[in-house]
DSSP file (Angstrom, degrees, kcal/mol; ACC not computed):
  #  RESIDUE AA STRUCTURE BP1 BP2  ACC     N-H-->O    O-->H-N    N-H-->O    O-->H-N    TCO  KAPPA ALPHA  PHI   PSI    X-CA   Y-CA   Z-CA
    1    1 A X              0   0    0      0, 0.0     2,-1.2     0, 0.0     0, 0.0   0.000 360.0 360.0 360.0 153.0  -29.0   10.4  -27.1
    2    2 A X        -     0   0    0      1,-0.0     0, 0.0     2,-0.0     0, 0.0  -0.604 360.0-121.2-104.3  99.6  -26.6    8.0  -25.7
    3    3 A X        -     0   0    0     -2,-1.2    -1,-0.0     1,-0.1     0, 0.0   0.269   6.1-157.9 -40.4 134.9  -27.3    5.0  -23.1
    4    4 A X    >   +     0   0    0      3,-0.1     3,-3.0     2,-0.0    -1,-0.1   0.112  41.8 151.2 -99.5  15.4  -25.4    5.3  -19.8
    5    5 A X  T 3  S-     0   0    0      1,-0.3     3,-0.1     3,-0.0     0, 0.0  -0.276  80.9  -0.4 -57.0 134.8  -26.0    1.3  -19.5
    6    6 A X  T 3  S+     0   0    0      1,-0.2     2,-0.7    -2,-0.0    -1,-0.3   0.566  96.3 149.5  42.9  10.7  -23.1    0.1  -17.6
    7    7 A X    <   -     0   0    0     -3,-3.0     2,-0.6     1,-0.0    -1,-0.2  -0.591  32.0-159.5 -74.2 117.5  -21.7    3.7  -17.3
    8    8 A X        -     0   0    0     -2,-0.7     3,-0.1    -3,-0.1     4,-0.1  -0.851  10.4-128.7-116.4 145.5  -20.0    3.6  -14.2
    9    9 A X    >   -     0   0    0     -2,-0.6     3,-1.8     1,-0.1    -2,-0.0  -0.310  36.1 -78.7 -82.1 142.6  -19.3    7.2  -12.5
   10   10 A X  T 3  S+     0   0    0      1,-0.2    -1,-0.1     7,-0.0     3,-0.1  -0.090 111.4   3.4 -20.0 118.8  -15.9    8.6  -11.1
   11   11 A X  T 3  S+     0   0    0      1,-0.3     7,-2.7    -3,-0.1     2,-0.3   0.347  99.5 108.1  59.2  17.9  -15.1    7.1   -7.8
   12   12 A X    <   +     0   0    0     -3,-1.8    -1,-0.3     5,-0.2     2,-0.3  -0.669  41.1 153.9 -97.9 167.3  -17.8    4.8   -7.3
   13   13 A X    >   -     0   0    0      3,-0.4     3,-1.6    -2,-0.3    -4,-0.1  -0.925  63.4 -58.1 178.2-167.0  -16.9    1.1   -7.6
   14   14 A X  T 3  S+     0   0    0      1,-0.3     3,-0.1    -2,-0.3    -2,-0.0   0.752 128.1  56.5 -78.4 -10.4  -18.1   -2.1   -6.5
   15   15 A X  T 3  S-     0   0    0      1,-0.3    -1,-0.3     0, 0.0     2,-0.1  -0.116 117.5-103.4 -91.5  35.6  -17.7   -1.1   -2.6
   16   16 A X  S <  S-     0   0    0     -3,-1.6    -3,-0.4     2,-0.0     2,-0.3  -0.333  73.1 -14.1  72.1-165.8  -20.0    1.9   -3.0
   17   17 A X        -     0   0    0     -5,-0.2     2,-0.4    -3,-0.1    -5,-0.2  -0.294  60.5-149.7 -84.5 113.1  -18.8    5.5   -3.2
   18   18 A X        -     0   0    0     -7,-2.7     2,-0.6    -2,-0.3    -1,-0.1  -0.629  16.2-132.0 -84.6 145.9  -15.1    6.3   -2.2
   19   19 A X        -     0   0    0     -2,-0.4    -8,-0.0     1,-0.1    -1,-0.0  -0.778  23.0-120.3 -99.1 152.1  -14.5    9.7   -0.7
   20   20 A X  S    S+     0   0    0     -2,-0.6    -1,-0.1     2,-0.1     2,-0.1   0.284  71.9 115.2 -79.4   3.7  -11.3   11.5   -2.5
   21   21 A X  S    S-     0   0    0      1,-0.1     2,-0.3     0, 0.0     3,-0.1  -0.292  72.1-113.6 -56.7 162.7   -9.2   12.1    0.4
   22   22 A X        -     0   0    0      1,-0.1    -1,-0.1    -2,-0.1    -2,-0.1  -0.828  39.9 -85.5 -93.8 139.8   -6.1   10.2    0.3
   23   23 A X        -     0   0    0     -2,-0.3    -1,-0.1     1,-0.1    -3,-0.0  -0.012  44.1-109.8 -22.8 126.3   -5.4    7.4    2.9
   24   24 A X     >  -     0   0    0      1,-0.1     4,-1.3    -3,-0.1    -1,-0.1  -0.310  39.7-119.7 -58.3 151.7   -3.7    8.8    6.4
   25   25 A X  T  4 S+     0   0    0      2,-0.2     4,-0.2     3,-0.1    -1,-0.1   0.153 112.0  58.4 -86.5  25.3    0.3    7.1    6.0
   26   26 A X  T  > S+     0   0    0      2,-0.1     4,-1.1     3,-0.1     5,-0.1   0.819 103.8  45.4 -96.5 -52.2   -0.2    5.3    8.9
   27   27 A X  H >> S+     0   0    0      1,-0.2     3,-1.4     2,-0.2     4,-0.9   0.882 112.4  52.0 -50.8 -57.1   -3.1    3.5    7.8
   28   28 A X  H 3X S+     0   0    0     -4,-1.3     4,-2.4     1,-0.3     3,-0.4   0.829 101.6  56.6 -45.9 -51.7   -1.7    2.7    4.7
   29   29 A X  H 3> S+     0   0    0      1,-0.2     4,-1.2     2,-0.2    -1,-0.3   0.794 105.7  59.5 -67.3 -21.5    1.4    1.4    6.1
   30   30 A X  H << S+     0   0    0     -3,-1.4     4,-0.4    -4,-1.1    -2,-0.2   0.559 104.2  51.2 -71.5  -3.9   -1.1   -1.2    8.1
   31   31 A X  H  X S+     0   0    0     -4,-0.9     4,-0.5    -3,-0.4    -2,-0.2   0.761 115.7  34.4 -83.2 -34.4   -2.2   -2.3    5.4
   32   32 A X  H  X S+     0   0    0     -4,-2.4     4,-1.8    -5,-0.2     5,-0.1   0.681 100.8  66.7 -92.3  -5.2    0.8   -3.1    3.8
   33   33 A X  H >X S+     0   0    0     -4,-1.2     4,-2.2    -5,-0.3     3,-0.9   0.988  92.8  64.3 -79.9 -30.3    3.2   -4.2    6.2
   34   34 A X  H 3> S+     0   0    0     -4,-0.4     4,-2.6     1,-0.3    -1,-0.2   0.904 107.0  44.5 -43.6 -30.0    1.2   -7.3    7.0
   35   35 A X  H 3< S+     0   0    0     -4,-0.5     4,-0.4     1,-0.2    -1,-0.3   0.611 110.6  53.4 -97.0  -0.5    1.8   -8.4    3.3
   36   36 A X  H <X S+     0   0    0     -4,-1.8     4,-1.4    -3,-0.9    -1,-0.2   0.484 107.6  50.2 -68.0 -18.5    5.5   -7.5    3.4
   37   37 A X  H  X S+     0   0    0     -4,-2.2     4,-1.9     2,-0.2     5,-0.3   0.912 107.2  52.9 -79.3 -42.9    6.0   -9.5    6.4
   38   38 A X  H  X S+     0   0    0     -4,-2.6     4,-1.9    -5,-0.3    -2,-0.2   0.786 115.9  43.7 -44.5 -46.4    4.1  -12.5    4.6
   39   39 A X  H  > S+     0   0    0     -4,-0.4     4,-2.7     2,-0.2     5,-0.2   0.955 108.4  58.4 -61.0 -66.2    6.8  -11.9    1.6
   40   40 A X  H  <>S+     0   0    0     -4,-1.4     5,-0.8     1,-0.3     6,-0.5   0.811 119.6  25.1 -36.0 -71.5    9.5  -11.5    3.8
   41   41 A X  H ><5S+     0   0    0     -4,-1.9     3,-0.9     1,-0.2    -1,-0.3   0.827 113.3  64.1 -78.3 -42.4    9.1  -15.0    5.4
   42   42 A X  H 3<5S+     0   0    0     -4,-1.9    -1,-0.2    -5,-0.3    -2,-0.2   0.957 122.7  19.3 -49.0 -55.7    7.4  -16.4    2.5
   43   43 A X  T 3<5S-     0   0    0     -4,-2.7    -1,-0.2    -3,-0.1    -2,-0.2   0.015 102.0-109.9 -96.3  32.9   11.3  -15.7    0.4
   44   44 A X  T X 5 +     0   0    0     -3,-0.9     3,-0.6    -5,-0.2    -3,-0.2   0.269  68.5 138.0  83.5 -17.8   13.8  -15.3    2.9
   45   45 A X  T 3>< +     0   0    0     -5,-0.8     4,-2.1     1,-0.3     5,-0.2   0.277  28.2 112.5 -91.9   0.4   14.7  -11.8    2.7
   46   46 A X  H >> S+     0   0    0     -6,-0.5     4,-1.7     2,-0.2     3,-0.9   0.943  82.8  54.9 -41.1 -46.0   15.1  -10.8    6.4
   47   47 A X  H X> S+     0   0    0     -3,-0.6     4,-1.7     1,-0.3     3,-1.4   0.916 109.7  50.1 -75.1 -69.7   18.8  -10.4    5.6
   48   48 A X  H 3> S+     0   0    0      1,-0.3     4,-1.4     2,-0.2    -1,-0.3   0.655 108.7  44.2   8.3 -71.2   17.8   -8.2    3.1
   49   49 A X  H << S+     0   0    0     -4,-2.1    -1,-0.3    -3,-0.9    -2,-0.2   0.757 111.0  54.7 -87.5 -18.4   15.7   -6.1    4.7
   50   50 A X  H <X S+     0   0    0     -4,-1.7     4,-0.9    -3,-1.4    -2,-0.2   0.598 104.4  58.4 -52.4 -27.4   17.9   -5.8    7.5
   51   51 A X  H  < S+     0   0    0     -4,-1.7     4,-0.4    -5,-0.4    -2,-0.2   0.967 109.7  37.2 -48.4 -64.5   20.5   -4.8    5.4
   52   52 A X  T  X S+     0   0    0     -4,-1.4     4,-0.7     1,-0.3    -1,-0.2   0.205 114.1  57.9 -93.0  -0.7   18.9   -1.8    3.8
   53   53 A X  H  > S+     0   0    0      2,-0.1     4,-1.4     3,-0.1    -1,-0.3   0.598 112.3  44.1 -95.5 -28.2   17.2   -0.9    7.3
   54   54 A X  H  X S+     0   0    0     -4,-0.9     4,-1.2     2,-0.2    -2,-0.3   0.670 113.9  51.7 -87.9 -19.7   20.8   -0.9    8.4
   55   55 A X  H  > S+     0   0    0     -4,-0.4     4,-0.9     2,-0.2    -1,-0.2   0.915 110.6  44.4 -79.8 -45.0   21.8    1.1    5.3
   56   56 A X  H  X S+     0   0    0     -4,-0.7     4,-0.8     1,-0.3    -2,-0.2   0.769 107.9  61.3 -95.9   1.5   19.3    3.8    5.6
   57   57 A X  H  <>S+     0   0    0     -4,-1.4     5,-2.4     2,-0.2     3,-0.3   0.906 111.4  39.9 -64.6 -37.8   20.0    4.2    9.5
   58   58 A X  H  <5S+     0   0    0     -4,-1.2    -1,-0.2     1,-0.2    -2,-0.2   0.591 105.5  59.5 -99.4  10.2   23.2    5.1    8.9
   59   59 A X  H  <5S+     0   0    0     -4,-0.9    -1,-0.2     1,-0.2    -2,-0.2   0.596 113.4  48.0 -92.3 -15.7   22.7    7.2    5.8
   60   60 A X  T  <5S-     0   0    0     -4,-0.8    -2,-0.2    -3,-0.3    -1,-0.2   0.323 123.2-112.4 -89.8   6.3   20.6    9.1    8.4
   61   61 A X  T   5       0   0    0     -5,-0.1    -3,-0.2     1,-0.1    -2,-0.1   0.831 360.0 360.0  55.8  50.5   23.2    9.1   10.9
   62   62 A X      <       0   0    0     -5,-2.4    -4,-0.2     0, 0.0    -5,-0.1   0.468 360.0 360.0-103.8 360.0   22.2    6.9   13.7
């Protein structure tokens, strides 16, 4: 028979047991926009990203 020593089970990990919904998109986007802003400032890109926020506003017709 075969030892399950260090066998670790589907969708447990080191913070205990995850449940298998997916993440709300809100939540998700608070998690990441802090570290996009951090990027943003960190390389310059505001013009950038104002760009392409200006691109897809008017590809949506505002």
């Amino acid at each position: 028979m075969a030892s399950l020593k260090g066998h670790v089970p589907h969708g447990s990990g080191p913070f205990g047991d995850r449940p298998s919904a997916r993440r709300h998109p809100l939540v998700a986007t608070a998690m990441v926009l802090p570290l996009a802003a951090l990027l943003v400032v960190a390389f310059g890109g505001w013009d950038a990203v104002v760009t392409q926020a200006s691109s897809v506003g008017v590809m949506l017709g505002r």
